[in-house]
C-alpha positions in Angstrom: 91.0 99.0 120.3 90.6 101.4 117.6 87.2 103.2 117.2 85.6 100.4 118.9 87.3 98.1 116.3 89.9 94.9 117.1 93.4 95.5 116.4 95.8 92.5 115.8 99.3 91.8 114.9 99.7 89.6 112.2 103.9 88.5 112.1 104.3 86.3 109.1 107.3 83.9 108.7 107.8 80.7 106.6 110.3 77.5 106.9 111.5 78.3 103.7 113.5 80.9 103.6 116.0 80.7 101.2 119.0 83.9 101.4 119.1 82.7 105.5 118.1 79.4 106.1 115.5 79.6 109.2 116.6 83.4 109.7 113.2 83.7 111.9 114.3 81.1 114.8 118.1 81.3 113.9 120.3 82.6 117.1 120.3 86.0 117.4 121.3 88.0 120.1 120.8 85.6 122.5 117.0 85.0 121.5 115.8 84.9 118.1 114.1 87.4 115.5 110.5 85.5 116.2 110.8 86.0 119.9 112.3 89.0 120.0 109.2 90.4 118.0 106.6 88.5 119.6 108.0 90.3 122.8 107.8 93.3 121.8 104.6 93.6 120.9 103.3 92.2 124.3 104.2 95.5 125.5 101.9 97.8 123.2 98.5 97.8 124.5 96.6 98.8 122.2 97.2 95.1 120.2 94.3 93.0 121.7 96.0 89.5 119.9 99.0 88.8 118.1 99.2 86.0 115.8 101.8 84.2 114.1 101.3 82.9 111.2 103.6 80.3 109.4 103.6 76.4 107.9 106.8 76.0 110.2 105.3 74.3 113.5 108.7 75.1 115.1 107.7 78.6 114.7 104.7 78.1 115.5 105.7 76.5 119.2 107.3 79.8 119.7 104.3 81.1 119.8 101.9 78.9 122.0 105.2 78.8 124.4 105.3 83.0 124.7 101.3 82.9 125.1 100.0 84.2 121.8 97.9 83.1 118.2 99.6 80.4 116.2 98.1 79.6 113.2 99.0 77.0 110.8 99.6 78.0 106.9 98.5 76.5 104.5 101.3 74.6 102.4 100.5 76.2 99.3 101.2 80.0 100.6 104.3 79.3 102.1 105.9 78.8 98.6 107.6 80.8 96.4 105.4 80.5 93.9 102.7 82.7 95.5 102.3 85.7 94.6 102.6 88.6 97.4 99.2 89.7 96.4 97.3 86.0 96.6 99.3 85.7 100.3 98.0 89.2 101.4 94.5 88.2 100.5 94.8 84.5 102.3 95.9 86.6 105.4 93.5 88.8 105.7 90.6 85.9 104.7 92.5 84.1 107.5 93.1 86.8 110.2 89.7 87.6 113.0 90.3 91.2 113.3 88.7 94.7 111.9 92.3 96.1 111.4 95.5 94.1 110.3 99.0 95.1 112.2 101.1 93.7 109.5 104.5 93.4 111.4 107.8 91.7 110.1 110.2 89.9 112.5 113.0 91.0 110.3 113.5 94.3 111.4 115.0 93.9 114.8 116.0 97.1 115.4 112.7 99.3 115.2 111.7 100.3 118.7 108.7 99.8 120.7 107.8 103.4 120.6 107.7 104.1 116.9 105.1 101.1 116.4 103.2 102.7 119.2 103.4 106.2 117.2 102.3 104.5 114.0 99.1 103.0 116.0 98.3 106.7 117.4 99.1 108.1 114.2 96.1 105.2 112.3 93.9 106.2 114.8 93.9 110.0 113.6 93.7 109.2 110.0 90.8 106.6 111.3 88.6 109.6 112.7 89.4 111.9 110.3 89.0 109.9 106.8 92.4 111.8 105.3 94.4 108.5 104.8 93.3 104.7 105.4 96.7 103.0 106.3 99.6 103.7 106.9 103.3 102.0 105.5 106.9 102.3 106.6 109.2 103.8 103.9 113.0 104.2 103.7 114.3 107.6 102.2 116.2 106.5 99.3 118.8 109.0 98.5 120.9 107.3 95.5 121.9 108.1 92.1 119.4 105.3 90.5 119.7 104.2 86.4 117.5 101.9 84.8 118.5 101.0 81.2 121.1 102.6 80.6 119.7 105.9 81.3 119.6 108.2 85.0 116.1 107.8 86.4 116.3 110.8 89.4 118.5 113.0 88.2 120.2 115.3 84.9 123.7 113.8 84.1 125.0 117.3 82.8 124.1 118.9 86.4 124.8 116.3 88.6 123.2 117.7 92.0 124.4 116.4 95.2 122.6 113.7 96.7 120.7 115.2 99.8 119.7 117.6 96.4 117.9 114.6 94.7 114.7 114.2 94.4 112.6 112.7 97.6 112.0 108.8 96.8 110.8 106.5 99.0 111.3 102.9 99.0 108.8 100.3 100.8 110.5 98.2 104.0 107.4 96.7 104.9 108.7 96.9 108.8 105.2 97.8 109.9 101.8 98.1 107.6 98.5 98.5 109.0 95.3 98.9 107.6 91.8 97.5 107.6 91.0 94.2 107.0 88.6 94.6 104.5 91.1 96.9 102.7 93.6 94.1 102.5 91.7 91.6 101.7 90.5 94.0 98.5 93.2 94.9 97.4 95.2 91.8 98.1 98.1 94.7 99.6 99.5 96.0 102.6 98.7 99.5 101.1 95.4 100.9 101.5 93.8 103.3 98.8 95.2 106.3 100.6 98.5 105.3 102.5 100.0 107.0 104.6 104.2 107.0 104.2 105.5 106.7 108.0 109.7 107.4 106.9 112.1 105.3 109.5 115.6 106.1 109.9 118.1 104.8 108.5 118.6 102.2 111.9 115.3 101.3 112.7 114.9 100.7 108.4 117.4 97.9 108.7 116.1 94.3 107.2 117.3 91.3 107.2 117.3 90.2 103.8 120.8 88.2 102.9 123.6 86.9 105.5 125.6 90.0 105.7 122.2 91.7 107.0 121.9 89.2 109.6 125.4 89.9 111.2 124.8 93.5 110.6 121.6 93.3 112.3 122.7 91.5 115.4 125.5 93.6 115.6 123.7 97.2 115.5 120.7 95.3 117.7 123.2 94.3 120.6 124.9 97.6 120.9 121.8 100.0 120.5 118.5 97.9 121.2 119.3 95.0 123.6 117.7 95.1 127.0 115.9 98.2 125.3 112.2 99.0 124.8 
């Protein structure tokens, strides 16, 4: 618990998927994304319930089989159509718990131990009042344009790229923040967020087919039979 408050997991995943057809409970490493998650945070203590929540009741037997929450979605916000915002809400509205452990089953290769740093770490912002969530971020270290024009950098003095400007980009691996915040501001980010930066490994996401082999790949030699 944190400050005498109920911590849960919250992993969302949908039957429609569209880049990877059924990428959640598609073969992977022996196992699949879903399971592999759900596993993984059996082993963190401070999680008193972890729920899964999907329209997919395939997905949803893989949760009653491994012992946790399953709870059904409504049809509605497992489209396309919703918004990110109107699904955060719905979550939150939907979700018995004081704070939210938002956790994706597409990021395979984050390890046990940095989702048990980023609970420690909420628990020292909760005490203290400086930040009221925290979100994983990805250092992005690119030469970006937008329109035609360079957005992070001066064209006539080109710096080198660990010179650019620090950017981070959102991988949405791991949010958590109260309940009530989410449900507010229909986000994973609270109104002071915290920026928790993975590496470049535990970052990876699953977002298109070459990901997925990518993924597997980098999971079986590094993570597999890890904790």
């Amino acid at each position: 618990m944190i400050m005498g408050k109920v911590i849960k997991a919250v992993i969302p995943v949908r039957a429609g998927s569209v880049r990877v057809k059924n990428k959640n409970i598609r073969p992977f490493a022996g196992s699949n994304l879903l399971e592999i998650k759900i596993k993984q945070l059996k082993k963190i203590n401070d999680i008193e319930g972890i729920i899964v929540n999907s329209d997919s009741d395939e997905m949803l037997d893989v949760a009653k089989n491994l012992g946790v929450e399953a709870f059904k979605r409504d049809e509605y916000y497992a489209t396309s159509e919703v918004s990110a915002n109107l699904l955060y809400k719905y979550i939150a509205q939907v979700t018995d718990a004081d704070t939210i452990l938002y956790v994706h089953a597409t990021n395979p290769c984050l390890k046990t131990e940095t989702i048990t740093n980023i609970i420690n770490k909420y628990k020292q912002f909760s005490s203290d009042g400086d930040y009221d969530s925290i979100s994983t971020v990805s250092l992005v270290k690119e030469f970006l344009w937008k329109d035609g024009k360079a957005i992070n950098y001066d064209i006539n003095h080109k710096p080198r790229s660990q010179d650019l400007p620090v950017i981070y980009s959102l991988n949405h691996a791991i949010n958590i923040l109260p309940k009530k915040t989410m449900k507010e501001r229909k986000d994973l980010l609270g109104y002071k967020p915290f920026f928790y930066e993975l590496n470049k490994y535990e970052s990876i996401d699953i977002d298109d087919e070459v990901d997925f082999e990518f993924a597997e790949f980098m999971y079986k030699k590094y993570r597999m039979g890890q904790s």
